[in-house]
Every structure is written in C-alpha cells, then in structure tokens.
Backbone bond lengths (Angstrom), bond angles and torsions (degrees), N, CA, C in turn:
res aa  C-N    CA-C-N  psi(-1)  N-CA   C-N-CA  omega(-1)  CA-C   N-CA-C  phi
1 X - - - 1.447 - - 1.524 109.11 -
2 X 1.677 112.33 138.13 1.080 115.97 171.87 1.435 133.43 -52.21
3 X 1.325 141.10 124.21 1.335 138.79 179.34 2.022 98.36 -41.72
4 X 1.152 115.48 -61.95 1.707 140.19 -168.43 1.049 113.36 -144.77
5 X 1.147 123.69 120.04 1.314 150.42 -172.79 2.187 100.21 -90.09
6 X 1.685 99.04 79.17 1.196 99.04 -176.32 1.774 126.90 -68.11
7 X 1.002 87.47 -21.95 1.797 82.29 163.26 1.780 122.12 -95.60
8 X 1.262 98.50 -18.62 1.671 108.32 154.57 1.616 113.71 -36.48
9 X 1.816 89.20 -98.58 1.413 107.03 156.22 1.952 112.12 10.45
10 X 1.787 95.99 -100.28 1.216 97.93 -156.19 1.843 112.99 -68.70
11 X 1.663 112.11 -6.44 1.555 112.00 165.08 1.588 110.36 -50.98
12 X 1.612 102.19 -52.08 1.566 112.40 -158.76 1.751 110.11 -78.25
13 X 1.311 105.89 -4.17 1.409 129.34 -178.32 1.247 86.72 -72.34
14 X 1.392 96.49 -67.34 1.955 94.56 -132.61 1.949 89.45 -84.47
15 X 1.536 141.08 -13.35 1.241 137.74 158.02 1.446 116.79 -56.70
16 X 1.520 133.41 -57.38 1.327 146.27 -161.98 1.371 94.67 63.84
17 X 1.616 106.37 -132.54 1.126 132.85 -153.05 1.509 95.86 -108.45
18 X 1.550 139.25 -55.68 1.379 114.62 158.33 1.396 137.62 -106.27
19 X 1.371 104.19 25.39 1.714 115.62 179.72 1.727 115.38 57.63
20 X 1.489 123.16 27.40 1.187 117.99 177.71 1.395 105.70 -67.88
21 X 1.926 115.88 142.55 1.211 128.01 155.64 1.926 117.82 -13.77
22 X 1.468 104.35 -55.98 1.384 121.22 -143.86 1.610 82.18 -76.58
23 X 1.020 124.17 -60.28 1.528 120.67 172.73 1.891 126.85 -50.28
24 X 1.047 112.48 -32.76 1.361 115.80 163.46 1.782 106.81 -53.44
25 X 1.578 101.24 -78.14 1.506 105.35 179.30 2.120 111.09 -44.00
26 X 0.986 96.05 -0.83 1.695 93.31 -170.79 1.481 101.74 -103.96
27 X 1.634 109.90 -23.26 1.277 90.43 176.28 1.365 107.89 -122.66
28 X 0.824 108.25 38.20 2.064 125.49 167.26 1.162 90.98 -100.31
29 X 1.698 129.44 -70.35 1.332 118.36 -168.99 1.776 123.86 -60.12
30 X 1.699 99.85 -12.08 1.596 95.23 175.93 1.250 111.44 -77.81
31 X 1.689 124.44 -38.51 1.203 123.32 175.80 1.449 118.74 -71.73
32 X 1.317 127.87 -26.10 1.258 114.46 178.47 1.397 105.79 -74.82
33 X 1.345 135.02 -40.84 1.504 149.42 171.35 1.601 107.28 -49.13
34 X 1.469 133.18 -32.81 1.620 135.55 -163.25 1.808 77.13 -109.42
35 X 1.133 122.00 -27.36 2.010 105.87 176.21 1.471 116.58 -70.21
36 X 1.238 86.72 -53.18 1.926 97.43 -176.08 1.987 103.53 -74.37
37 X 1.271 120.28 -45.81 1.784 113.75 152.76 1.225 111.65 -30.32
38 X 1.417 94.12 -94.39 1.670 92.66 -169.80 1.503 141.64 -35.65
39 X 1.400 103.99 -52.34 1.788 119.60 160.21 1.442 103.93 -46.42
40 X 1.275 115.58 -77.79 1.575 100.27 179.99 1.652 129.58 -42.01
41 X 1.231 95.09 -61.73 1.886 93.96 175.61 1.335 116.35 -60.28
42 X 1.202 119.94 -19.51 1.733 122.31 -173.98 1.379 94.42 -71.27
43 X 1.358 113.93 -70.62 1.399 136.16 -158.70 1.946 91.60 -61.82
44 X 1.078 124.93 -43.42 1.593 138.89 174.40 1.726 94.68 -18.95
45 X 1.788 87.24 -75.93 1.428 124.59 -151.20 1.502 109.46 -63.00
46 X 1.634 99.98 -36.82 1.380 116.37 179.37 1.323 111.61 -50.85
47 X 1.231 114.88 -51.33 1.495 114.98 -152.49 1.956 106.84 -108.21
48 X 0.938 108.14 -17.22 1.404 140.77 150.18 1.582 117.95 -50.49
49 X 0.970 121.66 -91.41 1.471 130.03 149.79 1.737 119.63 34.46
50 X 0.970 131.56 85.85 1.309 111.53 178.82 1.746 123.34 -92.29
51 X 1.582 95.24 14.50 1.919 90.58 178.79 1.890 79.20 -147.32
52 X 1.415 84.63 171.96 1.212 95.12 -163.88 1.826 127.22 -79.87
53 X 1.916 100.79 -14.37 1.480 127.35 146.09 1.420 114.68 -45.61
54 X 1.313 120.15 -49.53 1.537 112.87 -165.35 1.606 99.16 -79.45
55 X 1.385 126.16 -23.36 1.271 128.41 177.24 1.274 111.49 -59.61
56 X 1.316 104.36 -48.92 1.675 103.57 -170.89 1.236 114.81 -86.89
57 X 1.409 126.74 6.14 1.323 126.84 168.42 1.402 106.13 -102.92
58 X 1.288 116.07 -31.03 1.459 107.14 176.97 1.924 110.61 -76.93
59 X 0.935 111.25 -14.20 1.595 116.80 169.52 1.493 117.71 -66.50
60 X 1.945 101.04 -57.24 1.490 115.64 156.37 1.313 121.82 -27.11
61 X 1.306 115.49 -64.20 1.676 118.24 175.69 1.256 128.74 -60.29
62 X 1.730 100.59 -37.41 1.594 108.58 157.33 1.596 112.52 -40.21
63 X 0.732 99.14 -78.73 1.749 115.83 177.15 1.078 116.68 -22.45
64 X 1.259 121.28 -69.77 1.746 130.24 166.76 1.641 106.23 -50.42
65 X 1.043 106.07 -25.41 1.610 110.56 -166.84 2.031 101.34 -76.49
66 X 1.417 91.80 -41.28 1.682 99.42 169.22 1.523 100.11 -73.10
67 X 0.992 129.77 -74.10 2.089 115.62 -178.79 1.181 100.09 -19.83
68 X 0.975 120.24 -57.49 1.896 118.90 -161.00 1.487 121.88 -69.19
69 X 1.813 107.22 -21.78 1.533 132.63 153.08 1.689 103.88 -51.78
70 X 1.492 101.82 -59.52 1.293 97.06 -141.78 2.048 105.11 -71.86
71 X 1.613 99.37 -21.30 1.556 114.29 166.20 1.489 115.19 -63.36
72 X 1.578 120.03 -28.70 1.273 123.15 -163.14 2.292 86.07 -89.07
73 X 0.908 95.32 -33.46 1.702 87.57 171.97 1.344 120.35 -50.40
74 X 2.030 111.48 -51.66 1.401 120.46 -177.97 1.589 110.10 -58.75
75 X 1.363 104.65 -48.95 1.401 120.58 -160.38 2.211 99.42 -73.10
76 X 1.319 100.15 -16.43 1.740 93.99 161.40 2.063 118.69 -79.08
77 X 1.191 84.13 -23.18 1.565 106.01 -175.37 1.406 119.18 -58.67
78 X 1.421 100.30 -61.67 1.557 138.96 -174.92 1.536 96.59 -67.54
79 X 1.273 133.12 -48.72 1.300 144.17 -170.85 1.753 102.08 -59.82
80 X 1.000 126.32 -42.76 1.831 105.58 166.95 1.149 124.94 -42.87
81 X 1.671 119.51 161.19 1.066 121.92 179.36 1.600 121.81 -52.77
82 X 1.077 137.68 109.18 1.801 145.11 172.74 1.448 114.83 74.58
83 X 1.430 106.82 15.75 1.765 118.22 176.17 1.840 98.32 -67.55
84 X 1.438 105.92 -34.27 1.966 93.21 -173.88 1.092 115.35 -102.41
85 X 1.346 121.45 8.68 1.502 133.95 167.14 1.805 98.41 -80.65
86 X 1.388 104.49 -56.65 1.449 111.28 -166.19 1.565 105.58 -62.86
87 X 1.858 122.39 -38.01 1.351 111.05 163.55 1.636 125.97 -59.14
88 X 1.142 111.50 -33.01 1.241 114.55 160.32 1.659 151.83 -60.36
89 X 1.320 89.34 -20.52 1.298 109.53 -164.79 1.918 96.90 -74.78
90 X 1.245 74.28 125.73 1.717 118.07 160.92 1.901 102.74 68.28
91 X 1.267 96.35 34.09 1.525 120.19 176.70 2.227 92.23 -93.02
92 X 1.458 84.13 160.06 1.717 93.20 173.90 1.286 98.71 -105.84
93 X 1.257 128.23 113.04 1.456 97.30 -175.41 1.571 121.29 -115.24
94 X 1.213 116.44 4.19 1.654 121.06 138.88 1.351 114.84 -57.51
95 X 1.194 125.09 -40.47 2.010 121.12 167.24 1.448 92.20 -55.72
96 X 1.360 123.22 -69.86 1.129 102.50 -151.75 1.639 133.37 -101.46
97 X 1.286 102.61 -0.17 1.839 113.85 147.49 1.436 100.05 -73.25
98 X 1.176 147.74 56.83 1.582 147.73 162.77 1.556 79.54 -139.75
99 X 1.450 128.89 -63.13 1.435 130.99 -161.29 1.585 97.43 -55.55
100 X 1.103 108.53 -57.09 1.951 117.03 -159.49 1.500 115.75 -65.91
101 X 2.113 101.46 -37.58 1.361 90.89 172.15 1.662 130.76 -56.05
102 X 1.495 99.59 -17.36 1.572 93.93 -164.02 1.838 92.47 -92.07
103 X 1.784 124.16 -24.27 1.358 119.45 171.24 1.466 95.43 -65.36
104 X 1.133 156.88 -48.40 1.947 140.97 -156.48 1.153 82.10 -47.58
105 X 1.654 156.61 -61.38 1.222 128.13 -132.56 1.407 113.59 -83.24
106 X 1.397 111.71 21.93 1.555 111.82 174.51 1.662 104.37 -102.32
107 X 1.688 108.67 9.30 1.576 98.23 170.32 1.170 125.00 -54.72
108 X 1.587 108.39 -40.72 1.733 137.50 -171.22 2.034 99.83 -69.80
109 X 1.530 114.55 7.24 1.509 86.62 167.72 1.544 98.38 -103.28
110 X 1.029 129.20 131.57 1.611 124.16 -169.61 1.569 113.36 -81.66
111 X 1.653 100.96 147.69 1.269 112.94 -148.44 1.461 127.99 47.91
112 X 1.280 127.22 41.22 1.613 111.44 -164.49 1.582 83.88 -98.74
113 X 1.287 119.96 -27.85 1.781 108.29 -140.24 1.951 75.82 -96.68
114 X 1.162 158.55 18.86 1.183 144.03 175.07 1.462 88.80 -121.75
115 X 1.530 146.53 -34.69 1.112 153.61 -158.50 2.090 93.96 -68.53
116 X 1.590 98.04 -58.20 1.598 124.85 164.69 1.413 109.85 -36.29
117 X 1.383 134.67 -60.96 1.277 136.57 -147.12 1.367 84.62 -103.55
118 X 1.305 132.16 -44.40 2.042 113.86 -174.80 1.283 92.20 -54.57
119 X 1.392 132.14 -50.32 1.530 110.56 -149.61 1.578 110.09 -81.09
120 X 1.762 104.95 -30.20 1.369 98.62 165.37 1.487 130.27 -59.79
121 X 1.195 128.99 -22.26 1.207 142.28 151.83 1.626 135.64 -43.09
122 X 1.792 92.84 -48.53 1.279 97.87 173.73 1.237 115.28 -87.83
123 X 1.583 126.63 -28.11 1.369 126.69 151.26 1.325 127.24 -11.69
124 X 2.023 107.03 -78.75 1.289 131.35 148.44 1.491 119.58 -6.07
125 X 1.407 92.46 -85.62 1.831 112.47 -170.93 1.818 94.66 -58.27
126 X 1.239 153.44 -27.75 1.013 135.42 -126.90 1.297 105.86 -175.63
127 X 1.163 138.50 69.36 1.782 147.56 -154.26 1.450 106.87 -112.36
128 X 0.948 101.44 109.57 1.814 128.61 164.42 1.092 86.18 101.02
C-alpha cells in the first residue's frame, strides 16, 4: 500500500467539500505559486547560504518546492474535462478529506511526493 496516494491527494485538494470550479483554479494557482516559490528560494538559499545549516534548509525548501511540482503535474491532469469526477467517483470524500488532511503534511518531507509517483508509474508501466 501506498504511503499517499499523490494524485488522490491533489483530486481531493482541488474538489474540497463542494468541488466548485473557483476552488480548483485556486488551488492550481497555490501549487503552481508554492512550486515556482519554493524551487526558487530553496535553490536561492542553497547556493546563497553561507554555513552549511542555511544550505540544508535551503535544499529542504527546494524539495518541498519539487512536491508542489510534482502536485502541479496531477492538478494539470485532473483539470480535463470529467478526469476529477472520474477520480472521484464513488469515493466518500468527507471520510476522506478528514483522512488526507492529516496525509498533506508529508508534503514537507522533500522529494517524497515525486519519489511516490516514479514508483507508481513504474509499477503501472511494468507490474510484477
């Protein structure tokens, strides 16, 4: 079983509680905005950095800054016509936006949510 179900995740993100349009586009633009942030300031800080703490925090942020890439991928996905209806479908999703809010806080381990989706991929492409 998957640690996070990264295209889950950013379906049940970008639906909430009544799946309005205006909320999808709100949370596409947060993730593309916390991707292109983060990468920059990480990578900023990284190379910037004059002790070897500020390095590894500015890498850290990098990192999160790629999760937030790798959500801004799902959240292009999901964005076709009836692709986040069809992830959704026949999901509870008040059960499980209660479950996911407390999984988002695994955005902050860096690179985990692209680490997640290669292997789900290669899974996919390539079974047993």
């Amino acid at each position: 079983m998957e640690l996070v179900d990264v295209r889950r995740l950013a379906a049940l993100d970008m639906h909430g509680i009544a799946g309005t349009r205006r909320r999808q586009r709100i949370i596409r633009a947060e993730f593309v905005l916390s991707a292109i942030c983060g990468l920059g300031a990480g990578i900023w800080v990284a190379l910037m950095g004059a002790t070897a703490g500020w390095q590894a925090f500015g890498a850290w942020v990098a990192g999160v800054g790629v999760n937030y890439a790798v959500l801004v991928r799902q959240t292009a996905g999901l964005s076709r016509p009836g692709a986040l209806a069809a992830e959704l479908a026949g999901v509870d999703v008040p059960r499980e936006l209660r479950r996911y809010g407390l999984l988002q806080f695994w955005i902050a381990v860096p690179l985990l949510f692209a680490v997640l989706v290669l292997r789900r991929d290669r899974a996919r492409d390539h079974p047993g």
